[in-house]
C-alpha positions as CSV (number, residue, x, y, z in Angstrom):
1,X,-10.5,20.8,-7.2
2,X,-7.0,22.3,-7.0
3,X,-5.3,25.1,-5.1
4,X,-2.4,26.8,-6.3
5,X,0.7,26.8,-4.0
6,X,4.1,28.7,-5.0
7,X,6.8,26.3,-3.5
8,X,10.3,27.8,-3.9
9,X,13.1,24.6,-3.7
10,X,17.1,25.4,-3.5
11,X,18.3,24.6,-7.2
12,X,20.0,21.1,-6.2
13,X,16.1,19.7,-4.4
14,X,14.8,21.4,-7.9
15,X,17.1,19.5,-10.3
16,X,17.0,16.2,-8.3
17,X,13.1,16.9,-8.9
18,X,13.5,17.2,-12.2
19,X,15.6,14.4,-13.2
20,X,13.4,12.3,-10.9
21,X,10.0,13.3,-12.6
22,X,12.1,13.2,-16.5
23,X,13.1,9.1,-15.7
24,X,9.3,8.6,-14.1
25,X,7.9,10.4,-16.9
26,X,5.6,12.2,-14.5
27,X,5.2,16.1,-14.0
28,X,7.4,17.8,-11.4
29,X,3.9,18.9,-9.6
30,X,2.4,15.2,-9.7
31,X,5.6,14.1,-7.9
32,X,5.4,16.8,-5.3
33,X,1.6,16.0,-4.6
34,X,2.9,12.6,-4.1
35,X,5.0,13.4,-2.0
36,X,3.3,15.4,0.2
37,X,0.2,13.3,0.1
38,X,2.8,9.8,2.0
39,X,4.2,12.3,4.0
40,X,0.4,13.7,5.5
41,X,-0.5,10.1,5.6
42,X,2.7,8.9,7.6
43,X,2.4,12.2,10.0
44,X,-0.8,11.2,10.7
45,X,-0.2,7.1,11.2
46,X,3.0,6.4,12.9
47,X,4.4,3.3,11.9
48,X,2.8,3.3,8.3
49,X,5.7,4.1,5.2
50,X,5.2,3.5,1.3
51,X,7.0,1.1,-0.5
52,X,7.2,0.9,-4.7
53,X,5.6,-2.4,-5.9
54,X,7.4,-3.9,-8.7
55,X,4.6,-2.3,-11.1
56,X,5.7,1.4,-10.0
57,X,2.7,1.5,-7.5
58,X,3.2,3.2,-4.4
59,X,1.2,1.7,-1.1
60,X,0.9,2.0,2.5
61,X,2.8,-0.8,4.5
62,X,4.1,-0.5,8.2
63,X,7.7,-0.1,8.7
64,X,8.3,-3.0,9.8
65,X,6.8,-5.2,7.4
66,X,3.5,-6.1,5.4
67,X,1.9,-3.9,3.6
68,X,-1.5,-2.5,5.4
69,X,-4.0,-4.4,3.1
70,X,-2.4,-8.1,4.1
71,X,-3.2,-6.9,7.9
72,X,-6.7,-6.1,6.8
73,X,-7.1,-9.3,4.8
74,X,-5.7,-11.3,7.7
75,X,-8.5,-9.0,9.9
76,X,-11.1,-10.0,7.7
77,X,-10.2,-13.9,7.8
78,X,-10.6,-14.3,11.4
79,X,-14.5,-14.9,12.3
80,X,-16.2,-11.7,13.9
81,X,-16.4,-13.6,17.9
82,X,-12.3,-14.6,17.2
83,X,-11.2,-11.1,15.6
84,X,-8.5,-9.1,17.5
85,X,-5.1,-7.2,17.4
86,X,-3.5,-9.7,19.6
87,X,-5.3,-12.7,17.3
88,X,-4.1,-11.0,14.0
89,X,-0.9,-10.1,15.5
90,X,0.0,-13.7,16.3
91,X,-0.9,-15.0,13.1
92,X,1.5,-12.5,11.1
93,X,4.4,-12.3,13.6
94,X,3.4,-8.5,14.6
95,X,3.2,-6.8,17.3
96,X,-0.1,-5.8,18.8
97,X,1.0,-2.0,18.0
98,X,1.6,-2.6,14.6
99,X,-1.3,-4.7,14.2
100,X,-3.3,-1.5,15.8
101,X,-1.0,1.7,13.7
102,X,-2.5,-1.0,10.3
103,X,-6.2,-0.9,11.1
104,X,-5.8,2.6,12.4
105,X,-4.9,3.4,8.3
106,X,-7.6,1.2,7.2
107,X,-10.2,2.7,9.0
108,X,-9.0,6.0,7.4
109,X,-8.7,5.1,3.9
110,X,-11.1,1.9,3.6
111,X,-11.9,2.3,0.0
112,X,-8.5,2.4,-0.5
113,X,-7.3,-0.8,0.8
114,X,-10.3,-3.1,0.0
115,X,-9.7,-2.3,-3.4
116,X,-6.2,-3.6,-3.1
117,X,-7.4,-6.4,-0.9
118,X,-9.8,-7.6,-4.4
119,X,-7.7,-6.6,-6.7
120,X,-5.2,-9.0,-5.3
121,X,-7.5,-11.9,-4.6
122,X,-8.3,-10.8,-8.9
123,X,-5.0,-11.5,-9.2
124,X,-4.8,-14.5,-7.1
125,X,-8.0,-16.3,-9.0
126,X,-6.2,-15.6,-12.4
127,X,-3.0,-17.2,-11.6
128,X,-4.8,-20.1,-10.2
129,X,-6.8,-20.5,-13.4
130,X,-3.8,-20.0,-16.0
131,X,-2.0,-22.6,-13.5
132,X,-5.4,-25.0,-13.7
133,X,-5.1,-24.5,-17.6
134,X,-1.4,-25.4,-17.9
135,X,-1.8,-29.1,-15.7
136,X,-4.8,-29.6,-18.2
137,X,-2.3,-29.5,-21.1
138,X,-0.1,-32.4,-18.9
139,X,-3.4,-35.0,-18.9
140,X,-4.2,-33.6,-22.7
């Protein structure tokens, strides 16, 4: 469901707007809603930014580094009795803080993030095979 909301900008903010969502090829509103939406999320988790992948996707990732699903993989590698900030921080080069301000985002938006955490380990397995089907052609 939507709500309507009348959001007046000064005319330079509305062009900028404009030319952004014209070369995205994306509504004015969608980019707004965007907007908005990072900016809620990074009120709300101190530490946590966006970043652009190179496909045009936007994710969560702390300021000072990784993005938030790598700190929840790295989580999810270390065995339940062995799991903590301090563990997880060590292995990445993080700070315990940052470690925490990543799993603090995770907790919030789990769905979120595992799906990035398999769709990476998709993307992982397929490299692997085309890279397994490439050597084959060298003992061919």
């Amino acid at each position: 469901m939507t709500s309507p909301t009348n959001v007046r900008f000064p005319d330079q903010v509305d062009r900028n707007l404009a030319d952004y969502a014209r070369r995205s090829g994306t509504k004015k509103s969608s980019v707004v809603v965007g907007a908005v939406r990072e900016w809620l999320r990074m009120e709300a988790h101190p530490g946590i930014v966006f970043v652009t992948t190179v496909t045009g996707e936007r994710r969560a990732a702390l300021a000072v580094g990784p993005q938030v699903w790598t700190v929840a993989e790295s989580w999810l590698q270390h065995d339940k009795d062995e799991r903590s900030p301090a563990v997880v921080a060590d292995a990445l080069g993080l700070s315990i803080p940052d470690v925490e301000a990543a799993l603090a985002y995770w907790a919030d938006f789990r769905g979120e993030i595992d799906e990035l955490i398999e769709r990476e380990h998709a993307s992982q397995d397929e490299a692997l095979s085309a890279w397994e089907r490439r050597r084959a052609l060298d003992s061919a």
